[in-house]
C-alpha positions in Angstrom: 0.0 0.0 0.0 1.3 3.6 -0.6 1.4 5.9 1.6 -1.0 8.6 1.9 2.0 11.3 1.5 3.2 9.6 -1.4 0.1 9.4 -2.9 -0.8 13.7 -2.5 2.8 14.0 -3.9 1.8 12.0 -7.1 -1.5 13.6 -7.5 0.1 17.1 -6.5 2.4 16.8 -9.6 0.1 14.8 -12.1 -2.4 18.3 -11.2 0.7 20.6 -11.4 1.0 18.9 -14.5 -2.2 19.1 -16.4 -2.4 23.4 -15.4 1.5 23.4 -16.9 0.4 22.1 -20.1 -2.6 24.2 -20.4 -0.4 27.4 -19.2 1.7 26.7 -21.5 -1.0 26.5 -24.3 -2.3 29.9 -23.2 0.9 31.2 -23.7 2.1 30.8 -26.9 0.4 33.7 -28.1 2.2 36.3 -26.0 5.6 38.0 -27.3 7.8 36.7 -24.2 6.3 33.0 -23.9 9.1 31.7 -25.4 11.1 32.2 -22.7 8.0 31.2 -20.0 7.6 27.8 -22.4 11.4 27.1 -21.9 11.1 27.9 -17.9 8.2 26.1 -17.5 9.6 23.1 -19.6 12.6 23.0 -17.5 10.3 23.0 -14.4 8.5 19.8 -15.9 11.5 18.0 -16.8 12.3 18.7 -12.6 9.2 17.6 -11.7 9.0 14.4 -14.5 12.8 13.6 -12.7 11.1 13.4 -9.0 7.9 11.7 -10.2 10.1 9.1 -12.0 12.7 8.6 -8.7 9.0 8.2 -6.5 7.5 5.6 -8.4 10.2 2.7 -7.8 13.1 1.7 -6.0 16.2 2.1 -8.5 18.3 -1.5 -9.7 22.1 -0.5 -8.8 24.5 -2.5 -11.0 25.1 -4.8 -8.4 21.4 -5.8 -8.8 20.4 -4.7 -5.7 17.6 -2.3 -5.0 19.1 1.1 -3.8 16.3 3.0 -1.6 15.0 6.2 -3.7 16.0 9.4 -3.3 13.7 11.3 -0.7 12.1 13.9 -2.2 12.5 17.5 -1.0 10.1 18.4 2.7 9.5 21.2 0.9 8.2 20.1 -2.9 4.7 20.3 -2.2 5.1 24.4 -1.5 7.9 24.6 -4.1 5.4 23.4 -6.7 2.5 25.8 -5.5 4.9 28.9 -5.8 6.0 27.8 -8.8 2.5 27.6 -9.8 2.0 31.0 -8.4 4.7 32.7 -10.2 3.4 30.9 -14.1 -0.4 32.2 -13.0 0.8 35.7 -12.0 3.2 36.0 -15.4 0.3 34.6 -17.7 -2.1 37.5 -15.8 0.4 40.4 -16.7 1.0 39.3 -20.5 -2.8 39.3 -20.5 -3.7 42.0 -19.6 -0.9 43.3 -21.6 -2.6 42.1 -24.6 -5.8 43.1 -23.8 -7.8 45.7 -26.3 -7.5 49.1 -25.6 -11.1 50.8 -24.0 -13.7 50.6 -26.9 -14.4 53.8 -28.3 -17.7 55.7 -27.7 -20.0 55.6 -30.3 -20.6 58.4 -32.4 -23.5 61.1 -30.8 -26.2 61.5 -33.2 -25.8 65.0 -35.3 -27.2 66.4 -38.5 -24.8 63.9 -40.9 -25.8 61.1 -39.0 -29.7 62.2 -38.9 -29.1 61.9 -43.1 -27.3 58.7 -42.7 -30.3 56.8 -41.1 -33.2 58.3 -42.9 -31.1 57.6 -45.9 -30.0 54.2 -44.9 -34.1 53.3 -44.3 -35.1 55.0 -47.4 -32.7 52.3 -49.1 -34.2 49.3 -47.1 -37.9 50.5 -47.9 -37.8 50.8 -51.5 -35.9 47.4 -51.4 -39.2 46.0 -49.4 -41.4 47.4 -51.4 -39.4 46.2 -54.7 -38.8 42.8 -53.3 -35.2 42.7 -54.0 -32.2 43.4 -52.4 -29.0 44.2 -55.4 -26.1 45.3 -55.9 -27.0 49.1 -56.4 -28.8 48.8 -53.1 -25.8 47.6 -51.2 -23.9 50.4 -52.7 -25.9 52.9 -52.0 -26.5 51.6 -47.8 -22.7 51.3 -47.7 -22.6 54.7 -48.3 -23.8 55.7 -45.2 -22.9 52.9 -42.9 -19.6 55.1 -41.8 -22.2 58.0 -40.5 -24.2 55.5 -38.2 -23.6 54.4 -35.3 -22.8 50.7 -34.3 -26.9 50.2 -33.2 -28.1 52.1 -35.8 -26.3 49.2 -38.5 -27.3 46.2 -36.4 -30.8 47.7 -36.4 -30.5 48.3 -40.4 -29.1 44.8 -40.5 -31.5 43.7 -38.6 -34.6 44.6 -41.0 -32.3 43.6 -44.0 -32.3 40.1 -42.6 -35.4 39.6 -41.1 -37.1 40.1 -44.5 -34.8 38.3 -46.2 -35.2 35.5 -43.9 -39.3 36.0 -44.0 -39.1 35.7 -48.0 -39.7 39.3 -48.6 -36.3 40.2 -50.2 -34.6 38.1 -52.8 -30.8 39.0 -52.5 -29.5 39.5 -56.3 -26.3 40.7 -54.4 -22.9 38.7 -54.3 -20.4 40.6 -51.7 -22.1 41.5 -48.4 -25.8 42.9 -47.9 -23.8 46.6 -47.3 
């Protein structure tokens, strides 16, 4: 039977284990996770040394079992800081990456006013002519830049909706706008 301590050790690493691979996974996208990868691989070949030296007695040359090496009284908090330290560096490259603060969306003025009543001037005529073409897509594109990001989910929105319902036939190739 092994002993309980043993047994934490071996589940310990085989965790430690799992959350390195998937750390390392994470970050291969950042700009300095080549250098965490080849830390973090040198920890794991560490770690894959003491698992391997736990799980049997070694055969000395003689033939005789020699007792395995104790591991260190201190692996268990060892492995958590190094644990620590990979969570803490994967936390800063994100946030690092992370987009800068979306922009505002454009306040409704006069162009923008024209945009929309322009933009649903296009999508009624299409209704009422039951088609949806490439002159129409031109001519919504137009104005897309002057709206704002609800304004041309809203437009979209309509677009697909009748088109979906049967009530446009797209004669269009490239995108509705």
């Amino acid at each position: 039977m092994i002993p309980l301590s043993r047994t934490l050790v071996v589940l310990n690493l085989m965790f430690f284990g799992a959350g390195l691979a998937l750390f390392v996974q994470g970050q291969r996208a950042s700009a300095s996770a080549r250098e965490v990868e080849t830390r973090l691989e040198r920890m794991e070949g560490r770690l894959d040394q003491l698992l391997a030296q736990r799980q049997g007695p070694a055969v000395a040359l003689s033939g005789a079992p020699s007792p395995a090496p104790a591991l260190p009284a201190d692996l268990d908090a060892r492995v958590e800081q190094a644990v620590t330290r990979a969570l803490q560096a994967q936390a800063s490259s994100a946030a690092l990456r992370e987009d800068p603060a979306p922009r505002e969306p454009p306040v409704p003025n006069a162009r923008n006013a024209e945009a929309w009543a322009r933009g649903n001037e296009v999508v009624d005529r299409a209704l009422s002519a039951r088609r949806w073409g490439e002159a129409q897509a031109r001519e919504l594109a137009a104005s897309v830049p002057s709206l704002t990001p609800q304004q041309q989910v809203d437009l979209l929105r309509r677009l697909s909706v009748a088109i979906n319902e049967g009530q446009l036939k797209v004669e269009t190739r490239g995108p509705l706008f």
